[in-house]
Backbone as a printed PyTorch tensor [residue, N CA C, xyz], in Angstrom:
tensor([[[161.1640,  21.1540, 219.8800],
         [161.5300,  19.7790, 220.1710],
         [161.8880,  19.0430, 218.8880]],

        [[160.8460,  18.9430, 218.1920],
         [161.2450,  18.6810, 216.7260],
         [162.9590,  19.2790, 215.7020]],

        [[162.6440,  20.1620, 216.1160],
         [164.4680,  20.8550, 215.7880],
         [165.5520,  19.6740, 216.7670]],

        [[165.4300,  20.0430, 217.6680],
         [166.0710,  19.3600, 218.5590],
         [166.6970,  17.7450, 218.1690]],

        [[165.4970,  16.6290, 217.8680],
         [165.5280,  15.8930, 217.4830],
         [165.7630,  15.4860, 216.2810]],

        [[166.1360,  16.3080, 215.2990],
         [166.6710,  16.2950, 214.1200],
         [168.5830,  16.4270, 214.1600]],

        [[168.6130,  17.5060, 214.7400],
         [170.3560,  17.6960, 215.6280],
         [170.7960,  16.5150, 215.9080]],

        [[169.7520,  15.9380, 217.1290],
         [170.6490,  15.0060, 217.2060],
         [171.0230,  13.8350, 216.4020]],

        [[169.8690,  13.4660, 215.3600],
         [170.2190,  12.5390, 214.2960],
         [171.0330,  12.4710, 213.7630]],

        [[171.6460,  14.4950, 213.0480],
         [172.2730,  14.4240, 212.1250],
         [173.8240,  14.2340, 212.8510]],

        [[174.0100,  14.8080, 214.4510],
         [174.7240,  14.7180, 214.9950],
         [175.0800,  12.7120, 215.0890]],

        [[174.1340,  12.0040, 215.1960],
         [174.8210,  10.6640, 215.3410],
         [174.7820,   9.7350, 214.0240]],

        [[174.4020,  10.3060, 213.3160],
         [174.7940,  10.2100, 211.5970],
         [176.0840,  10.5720, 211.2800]],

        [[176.4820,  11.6430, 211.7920],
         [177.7900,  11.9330, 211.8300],
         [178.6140,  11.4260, 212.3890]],

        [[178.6280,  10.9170, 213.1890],
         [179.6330,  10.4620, 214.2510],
         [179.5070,   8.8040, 214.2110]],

        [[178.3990,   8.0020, 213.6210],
         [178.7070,   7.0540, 212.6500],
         [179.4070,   6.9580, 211.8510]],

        [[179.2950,   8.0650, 210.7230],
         [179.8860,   7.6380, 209.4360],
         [181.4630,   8.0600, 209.2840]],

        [[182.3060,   8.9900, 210.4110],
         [183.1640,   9.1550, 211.0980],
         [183.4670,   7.4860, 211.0880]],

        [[183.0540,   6.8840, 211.9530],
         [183.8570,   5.3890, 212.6020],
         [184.0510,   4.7010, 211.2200]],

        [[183.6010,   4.7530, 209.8690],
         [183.8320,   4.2350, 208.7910],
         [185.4660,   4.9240, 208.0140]],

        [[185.3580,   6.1710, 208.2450],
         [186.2410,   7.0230, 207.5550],
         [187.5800,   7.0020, 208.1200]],

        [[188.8050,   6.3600, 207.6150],
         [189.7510,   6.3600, 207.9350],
         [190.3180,   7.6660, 208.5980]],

        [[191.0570,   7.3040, 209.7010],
         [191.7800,   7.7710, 211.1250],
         [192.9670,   8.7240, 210.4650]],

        [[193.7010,   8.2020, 209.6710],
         [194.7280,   8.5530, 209.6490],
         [195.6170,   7.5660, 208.5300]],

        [[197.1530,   7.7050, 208.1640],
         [197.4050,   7.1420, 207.1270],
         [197.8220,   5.6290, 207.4350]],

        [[197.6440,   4.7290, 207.1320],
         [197.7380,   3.0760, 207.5780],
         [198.9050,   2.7390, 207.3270]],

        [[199.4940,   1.9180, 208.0100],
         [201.1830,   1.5980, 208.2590],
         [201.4100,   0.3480, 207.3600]],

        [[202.4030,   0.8240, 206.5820],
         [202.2580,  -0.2720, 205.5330],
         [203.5820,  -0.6070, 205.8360]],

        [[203.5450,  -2.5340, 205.2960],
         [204.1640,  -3.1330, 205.8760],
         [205.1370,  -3.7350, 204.4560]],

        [[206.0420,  -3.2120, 203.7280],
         [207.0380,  -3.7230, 202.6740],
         [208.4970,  -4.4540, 203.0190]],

        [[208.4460,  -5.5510, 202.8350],
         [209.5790,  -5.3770, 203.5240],
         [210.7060,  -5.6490, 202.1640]],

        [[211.7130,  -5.2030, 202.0650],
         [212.7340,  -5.1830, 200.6770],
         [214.2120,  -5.5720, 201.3650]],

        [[214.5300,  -6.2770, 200.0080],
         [215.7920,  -7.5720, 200.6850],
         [216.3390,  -6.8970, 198.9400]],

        [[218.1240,  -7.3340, 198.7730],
         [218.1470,  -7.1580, 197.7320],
         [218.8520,  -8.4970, 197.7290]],

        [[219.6080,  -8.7110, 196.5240],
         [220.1450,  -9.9750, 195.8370],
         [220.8370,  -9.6030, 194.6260]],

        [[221.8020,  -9.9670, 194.7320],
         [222.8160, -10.4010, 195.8480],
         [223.3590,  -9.2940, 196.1270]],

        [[223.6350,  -9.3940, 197.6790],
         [223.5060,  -8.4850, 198.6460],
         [224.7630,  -8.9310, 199.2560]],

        [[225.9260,  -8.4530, 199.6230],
         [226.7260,  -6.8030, 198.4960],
         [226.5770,  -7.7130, 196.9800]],

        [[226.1050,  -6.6670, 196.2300],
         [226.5780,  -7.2470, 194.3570],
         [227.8930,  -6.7760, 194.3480]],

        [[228.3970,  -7.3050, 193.4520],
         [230.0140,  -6.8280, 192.9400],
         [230.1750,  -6.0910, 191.5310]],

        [[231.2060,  -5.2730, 191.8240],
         [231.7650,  -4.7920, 190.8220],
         [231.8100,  -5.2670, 189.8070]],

        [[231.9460,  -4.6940, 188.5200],
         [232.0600,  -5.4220, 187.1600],
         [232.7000,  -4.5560, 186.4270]],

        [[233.9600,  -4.4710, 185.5140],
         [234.5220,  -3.6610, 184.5150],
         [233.3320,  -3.2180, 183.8920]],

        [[232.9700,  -2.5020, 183.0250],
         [231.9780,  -2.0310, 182.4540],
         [232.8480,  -1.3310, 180.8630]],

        [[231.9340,  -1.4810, 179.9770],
         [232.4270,  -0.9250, 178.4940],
         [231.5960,  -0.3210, 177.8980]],

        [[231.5140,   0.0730, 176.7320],
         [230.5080,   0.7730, 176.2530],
         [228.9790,   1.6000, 176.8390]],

        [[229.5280,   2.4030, 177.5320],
         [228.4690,   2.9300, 177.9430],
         [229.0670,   4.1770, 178.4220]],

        [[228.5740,   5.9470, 178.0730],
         [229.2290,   6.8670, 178.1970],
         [228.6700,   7.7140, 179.2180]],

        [[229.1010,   8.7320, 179.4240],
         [228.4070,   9.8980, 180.1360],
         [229.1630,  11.3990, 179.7910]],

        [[228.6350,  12.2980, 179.7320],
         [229.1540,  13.7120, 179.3490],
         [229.4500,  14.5290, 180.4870]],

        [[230.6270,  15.3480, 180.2330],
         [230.9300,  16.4790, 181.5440],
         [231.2150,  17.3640, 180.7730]],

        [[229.7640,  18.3440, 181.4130],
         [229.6800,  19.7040, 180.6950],
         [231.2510,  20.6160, 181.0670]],

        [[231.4320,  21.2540, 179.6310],
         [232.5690,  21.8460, 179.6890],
         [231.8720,  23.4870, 180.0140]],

        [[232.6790,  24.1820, 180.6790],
         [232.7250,  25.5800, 181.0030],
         [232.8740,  26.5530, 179.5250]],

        [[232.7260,  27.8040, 179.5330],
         [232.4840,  28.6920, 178.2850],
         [233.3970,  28.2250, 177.5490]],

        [[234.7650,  28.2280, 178.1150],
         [235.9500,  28.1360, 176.9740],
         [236.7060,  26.7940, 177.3820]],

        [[235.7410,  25.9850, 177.5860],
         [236.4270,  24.1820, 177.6700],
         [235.1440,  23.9940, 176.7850]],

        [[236.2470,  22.6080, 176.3890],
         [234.8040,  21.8040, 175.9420],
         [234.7460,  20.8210, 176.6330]],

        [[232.9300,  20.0290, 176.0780],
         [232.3650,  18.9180, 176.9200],
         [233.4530,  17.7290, 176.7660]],

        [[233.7860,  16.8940, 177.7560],
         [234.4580,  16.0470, 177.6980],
         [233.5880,  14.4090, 178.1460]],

        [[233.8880,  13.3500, 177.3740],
         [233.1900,  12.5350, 176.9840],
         [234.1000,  11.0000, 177.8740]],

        [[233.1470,  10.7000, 178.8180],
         [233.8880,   9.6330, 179.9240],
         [233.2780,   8.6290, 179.5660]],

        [[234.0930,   7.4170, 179.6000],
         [233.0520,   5.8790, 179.7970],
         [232.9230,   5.3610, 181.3930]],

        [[232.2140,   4.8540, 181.5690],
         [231.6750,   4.4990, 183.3620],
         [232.7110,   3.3390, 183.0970]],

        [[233.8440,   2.9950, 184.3800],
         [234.4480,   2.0800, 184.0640],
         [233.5340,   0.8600, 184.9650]],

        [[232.8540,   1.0480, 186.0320],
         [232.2320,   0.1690, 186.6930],
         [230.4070,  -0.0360, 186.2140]],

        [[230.4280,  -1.1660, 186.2580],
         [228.6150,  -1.5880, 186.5450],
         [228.2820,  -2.5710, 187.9540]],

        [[227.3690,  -2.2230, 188.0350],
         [226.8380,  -3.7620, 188.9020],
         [225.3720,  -3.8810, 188.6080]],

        [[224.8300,  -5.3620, 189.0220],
         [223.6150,  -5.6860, 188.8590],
         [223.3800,  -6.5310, 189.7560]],

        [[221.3080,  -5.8130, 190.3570],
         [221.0710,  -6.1940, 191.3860],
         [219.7090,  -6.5490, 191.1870]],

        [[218.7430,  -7.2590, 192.3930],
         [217.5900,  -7.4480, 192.1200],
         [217.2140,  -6.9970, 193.5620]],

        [[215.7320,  -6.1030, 193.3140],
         [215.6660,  -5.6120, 194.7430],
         [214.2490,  -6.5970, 194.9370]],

        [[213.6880,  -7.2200, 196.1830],
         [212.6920,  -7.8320, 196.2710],
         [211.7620,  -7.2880, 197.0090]],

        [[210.2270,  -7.4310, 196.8570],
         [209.3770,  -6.7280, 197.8080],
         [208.5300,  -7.3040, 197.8620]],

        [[208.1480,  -7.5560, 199.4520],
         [207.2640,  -8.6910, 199.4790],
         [205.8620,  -7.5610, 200.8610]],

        [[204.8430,  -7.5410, 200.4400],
         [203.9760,  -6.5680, 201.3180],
         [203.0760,  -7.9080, 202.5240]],

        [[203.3130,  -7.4650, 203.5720],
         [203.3140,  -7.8310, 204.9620],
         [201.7410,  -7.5150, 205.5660]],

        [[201.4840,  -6.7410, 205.0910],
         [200.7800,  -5.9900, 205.4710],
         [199.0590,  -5.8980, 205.6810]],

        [[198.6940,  -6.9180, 204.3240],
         [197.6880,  -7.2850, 203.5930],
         [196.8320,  -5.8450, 203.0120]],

        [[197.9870,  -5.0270, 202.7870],
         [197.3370,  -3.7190, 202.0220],
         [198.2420,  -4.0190, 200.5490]],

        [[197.1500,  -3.8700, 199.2410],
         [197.8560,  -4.0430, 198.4000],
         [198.7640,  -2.0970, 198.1890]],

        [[199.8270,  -1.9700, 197.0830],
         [200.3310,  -1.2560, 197.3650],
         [200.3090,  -0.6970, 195.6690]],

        [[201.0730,   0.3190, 194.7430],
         [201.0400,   0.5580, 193.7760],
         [202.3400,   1.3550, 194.1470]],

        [[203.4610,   0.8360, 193.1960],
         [204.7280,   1.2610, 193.0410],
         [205.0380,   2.6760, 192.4140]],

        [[204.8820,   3.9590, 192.9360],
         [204.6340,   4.6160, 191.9640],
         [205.7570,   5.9520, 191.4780]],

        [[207.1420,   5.4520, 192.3300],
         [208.5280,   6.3290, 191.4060],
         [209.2780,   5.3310, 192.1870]],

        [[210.8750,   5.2040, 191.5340],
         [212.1230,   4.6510, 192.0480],
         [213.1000,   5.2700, 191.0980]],

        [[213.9030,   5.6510, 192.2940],
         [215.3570,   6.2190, 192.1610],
         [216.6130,   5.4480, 192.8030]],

        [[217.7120,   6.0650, 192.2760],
         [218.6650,   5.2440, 192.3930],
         [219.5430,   6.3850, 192.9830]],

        [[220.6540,   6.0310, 193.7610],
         [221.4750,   6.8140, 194.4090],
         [222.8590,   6.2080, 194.7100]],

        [[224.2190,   6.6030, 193.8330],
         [225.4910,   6.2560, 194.4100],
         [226.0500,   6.9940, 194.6460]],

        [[227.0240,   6.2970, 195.4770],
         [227.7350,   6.7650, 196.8270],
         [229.1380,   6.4620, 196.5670]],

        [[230.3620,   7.0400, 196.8530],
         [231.4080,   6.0540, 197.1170],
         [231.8050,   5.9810, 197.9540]],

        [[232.5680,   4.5630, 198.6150],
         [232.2500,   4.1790, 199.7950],
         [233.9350,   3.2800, 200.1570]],

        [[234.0920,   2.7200, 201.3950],
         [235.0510,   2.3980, 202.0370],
         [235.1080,   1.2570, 203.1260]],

        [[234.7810,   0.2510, 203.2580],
         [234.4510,  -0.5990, 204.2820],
         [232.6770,  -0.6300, 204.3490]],

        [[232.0650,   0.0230, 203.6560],
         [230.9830,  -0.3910, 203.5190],
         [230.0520,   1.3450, 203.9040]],

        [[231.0440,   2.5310, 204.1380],
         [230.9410,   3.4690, 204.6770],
         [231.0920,   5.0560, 203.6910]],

        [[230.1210,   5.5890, 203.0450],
         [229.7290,   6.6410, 202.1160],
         [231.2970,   7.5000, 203.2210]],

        [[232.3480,   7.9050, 201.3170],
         [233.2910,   8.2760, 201.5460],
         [232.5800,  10.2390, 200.8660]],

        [[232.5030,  11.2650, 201.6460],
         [231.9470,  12.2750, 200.4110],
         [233.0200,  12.9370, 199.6050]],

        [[233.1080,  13.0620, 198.9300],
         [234.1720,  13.6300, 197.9410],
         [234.2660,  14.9710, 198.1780]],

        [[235.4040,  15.1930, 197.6440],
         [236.0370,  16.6790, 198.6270],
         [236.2680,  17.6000, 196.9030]],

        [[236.6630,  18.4510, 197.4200],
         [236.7030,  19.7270, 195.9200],
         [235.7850,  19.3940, 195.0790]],

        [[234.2080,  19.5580, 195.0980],
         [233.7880,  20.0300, 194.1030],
         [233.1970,  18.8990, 193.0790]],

        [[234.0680,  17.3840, 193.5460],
         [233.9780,  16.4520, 192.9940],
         [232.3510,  15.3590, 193.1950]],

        [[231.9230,  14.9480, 192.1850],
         [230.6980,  14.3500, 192.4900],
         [231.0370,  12.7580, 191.7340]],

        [[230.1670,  11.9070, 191.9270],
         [229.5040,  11.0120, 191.5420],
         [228.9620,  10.4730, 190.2510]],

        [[229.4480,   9.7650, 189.2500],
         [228.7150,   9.8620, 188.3220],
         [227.9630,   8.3460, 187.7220]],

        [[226.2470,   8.5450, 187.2710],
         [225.8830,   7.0960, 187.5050],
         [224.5560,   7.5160, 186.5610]],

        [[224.4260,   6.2710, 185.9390],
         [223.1150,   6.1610, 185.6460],
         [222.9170,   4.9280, 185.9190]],

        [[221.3880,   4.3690, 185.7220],
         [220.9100,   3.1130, 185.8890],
         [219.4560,   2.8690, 184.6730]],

        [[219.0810,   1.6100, 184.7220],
         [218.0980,   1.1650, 184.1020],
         [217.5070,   0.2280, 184.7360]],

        [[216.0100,   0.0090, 185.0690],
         [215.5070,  -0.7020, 185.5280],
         [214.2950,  -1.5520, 184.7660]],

        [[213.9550,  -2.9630, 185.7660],
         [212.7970,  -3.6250, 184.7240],
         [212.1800,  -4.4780, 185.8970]],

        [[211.0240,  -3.8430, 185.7530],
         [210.1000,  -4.5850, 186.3290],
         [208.9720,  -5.3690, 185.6210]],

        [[208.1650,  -5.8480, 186.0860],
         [207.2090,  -6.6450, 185.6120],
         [205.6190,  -6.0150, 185.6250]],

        [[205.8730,  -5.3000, 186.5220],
         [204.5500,  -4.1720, 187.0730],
         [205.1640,  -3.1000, 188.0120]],

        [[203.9380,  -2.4830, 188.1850],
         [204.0000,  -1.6390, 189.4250],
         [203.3790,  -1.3710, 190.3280]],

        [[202.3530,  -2.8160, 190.4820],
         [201.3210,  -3.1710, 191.8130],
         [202.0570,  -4.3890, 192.3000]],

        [[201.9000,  -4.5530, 193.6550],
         [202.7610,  -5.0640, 194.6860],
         [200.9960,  -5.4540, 195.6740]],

        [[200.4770,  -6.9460, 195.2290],
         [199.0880,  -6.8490, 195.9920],
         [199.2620,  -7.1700, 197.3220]],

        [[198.1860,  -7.3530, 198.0280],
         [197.9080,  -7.5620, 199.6390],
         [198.4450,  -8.7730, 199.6470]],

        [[199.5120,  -9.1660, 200.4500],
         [200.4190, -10.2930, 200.9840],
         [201.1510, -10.9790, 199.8420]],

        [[201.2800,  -9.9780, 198.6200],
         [202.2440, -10.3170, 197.6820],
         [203.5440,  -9.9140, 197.5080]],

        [[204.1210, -10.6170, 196.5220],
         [205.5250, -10.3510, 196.4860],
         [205.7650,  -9.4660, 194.6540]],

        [[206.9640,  -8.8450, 194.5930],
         [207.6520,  -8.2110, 193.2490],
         [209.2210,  -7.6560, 193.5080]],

        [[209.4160,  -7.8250, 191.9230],
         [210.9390,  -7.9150, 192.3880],
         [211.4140,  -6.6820, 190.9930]],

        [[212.2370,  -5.8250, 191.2420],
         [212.8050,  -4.8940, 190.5790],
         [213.9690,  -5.1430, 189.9650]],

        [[214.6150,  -5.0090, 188.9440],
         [215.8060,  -5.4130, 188.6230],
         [216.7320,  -4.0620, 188.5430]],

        [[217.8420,  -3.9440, 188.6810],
         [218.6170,  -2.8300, 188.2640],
         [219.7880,  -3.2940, 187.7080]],

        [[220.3950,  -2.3220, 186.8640],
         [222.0450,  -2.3350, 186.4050],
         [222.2990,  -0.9740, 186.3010]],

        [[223.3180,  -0.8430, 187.3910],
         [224.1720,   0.5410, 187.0120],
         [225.3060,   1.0200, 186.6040]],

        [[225.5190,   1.7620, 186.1130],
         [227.3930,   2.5490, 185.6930],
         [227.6720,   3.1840, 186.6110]],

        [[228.6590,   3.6150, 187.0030],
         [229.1570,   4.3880, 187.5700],
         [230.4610,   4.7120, 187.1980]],

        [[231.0690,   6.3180, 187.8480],
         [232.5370,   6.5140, 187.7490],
         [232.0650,   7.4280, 189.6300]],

        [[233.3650,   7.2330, 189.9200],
         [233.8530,   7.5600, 191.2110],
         [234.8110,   8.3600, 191.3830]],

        [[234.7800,   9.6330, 191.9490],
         [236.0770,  10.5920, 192.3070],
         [237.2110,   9.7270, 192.7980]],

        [[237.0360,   9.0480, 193.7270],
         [238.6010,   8.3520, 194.0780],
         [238.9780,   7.0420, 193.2930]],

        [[237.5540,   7.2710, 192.1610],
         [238.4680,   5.9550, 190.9470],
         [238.4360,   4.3140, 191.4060]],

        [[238.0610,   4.4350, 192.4790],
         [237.4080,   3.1430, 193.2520],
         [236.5330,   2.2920, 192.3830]],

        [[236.0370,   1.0700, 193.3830],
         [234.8590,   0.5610, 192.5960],
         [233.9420,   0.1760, 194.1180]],

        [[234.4810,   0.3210, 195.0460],
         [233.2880,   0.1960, 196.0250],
         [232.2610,   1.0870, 196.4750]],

        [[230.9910,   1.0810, 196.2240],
         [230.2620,   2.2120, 196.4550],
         [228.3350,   1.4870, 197.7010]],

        [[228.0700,   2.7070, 197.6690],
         [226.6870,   2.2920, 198.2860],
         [225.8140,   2.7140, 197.6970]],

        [[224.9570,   1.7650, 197.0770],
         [223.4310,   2.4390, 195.6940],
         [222.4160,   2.2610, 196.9500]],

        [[221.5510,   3.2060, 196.9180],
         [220.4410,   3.3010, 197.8340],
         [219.3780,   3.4740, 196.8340]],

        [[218.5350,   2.3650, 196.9460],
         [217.3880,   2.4900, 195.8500],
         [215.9470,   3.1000, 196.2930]],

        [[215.7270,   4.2780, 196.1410],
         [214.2890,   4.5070, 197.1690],
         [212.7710,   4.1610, 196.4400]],

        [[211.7810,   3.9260, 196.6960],
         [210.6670,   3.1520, 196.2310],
         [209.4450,   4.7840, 197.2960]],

        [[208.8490,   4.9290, 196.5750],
         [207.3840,   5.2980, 196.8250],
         [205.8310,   4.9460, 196.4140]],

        [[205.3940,   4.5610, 197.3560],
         [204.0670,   3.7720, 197.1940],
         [202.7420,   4.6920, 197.5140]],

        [[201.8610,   4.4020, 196.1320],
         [200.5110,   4.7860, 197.0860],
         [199.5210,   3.1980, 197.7070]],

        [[199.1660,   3.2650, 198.7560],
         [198.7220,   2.0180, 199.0060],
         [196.6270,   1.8250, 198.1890]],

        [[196.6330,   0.8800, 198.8450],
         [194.8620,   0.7130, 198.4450],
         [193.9820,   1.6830, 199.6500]],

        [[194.6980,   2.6730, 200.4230],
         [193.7670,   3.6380, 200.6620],
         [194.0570,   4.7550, 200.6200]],

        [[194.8560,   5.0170, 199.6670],
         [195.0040,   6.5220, 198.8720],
         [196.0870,   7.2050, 199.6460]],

        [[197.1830,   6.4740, 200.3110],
         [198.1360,   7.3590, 201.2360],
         [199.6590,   6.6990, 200.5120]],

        [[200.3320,   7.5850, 200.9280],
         [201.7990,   7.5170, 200.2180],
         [202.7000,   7.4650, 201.0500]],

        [[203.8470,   6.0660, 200.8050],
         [204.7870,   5.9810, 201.2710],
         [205.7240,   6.0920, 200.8620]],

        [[207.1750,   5.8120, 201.6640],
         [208.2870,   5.8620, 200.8620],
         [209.2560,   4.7500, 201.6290]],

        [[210.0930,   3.8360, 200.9600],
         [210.7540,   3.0960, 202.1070],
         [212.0450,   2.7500, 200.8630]],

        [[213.3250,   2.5690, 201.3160],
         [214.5850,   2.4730, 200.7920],
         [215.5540,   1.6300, 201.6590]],

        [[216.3970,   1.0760, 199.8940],
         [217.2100,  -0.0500, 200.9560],
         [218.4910,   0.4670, 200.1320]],

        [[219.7360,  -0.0060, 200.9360],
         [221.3150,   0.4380, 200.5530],
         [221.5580,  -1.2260, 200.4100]],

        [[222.4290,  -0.9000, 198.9410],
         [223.4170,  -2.3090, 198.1610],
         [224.4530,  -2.0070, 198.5140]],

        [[225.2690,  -2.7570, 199.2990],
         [226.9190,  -2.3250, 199.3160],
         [227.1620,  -2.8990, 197.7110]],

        [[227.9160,  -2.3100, 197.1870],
         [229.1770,  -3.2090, 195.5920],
         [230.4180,  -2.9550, 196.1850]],

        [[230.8330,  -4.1430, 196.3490],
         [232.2830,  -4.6620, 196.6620],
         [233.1490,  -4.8690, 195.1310]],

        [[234.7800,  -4.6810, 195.4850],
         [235.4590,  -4.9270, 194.0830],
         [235.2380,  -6.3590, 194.0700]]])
């Protein structure tokens, strides 16, 4: 009996401390706006990028003829604070507002720089990301789509990911 009554303790000890221990991963609530939203095109100067040359070419040395600059905003909904913890940048070139993919072989070329202020985003707070990018474009364009993606770990140890698309208009 004594056995017995120990089982079941440890059994509802358990199944207490269960109702404390998170379920599953908690739905976090970011919501991201950018500004100004489409950004525009900008001639761009001084700023280069390299295209590796093949055995018997050499590297050839391009300037990005386009930039733009954007501010992405994030404001958490949620009342879970959040911790910002990678962002990438992604261009596209584009056509009415519509990722054009480049044909033969041809890619994309871009870097960016960013500045933030931190990389905690608290419970029902706001933060704002800045970007400026270069780019060059196979069809020589200047309209493209930057998709900026953001991954978060929140204040209970789970990881998200949530992303927003900038149209740049000429």
């Amino acid at each position: 009996m004594l056995n017995t009554s120990r089982s079941a303790v440890l059994v509802l000890a358990t199944v207490l401390a269960a109702c404390d221990a998170p379920t599953g991963p908690s739905e976090l609530d970011v919501e991201l706006t950018a500004s100004p939203d489409p950004s525009v095109a900008l001639r761009s100067s001084g700023v280069f990028y390299t295209i590796e040359g093949g055995s018997d070419e050499p590297d050839e040395t391009r300037e990005y003829p386009w930039r733009t600059s954007f501010v992405v905003n994030l404001k958490e909904k949620g009342g879970l604070g959040v911790s910002i913890t990678t962002v990438n940048v992604n261009v596209k070139q584009a056509s009415g507002g519509i990722v054009i993919t480049p044909t033969g072989g041809e890619v994309e070329h871009y870097q960016f720089n960013s500045s933030a202020s931190g990389n905690r985003l608290p419970a029902n707070g706001s933060a704002s990301v800045g970007f400026e990018v270069w780019y060059d474009l196979p069809n020589r364009g200047a309209e493209a789509l930057v998709t900026v993606g953001f991954s978060f770990r929140d204040d209970d140890d789970y990881t998200h990911t949530d992303s927003i698309e900038v149209r740049v208009v000429p």
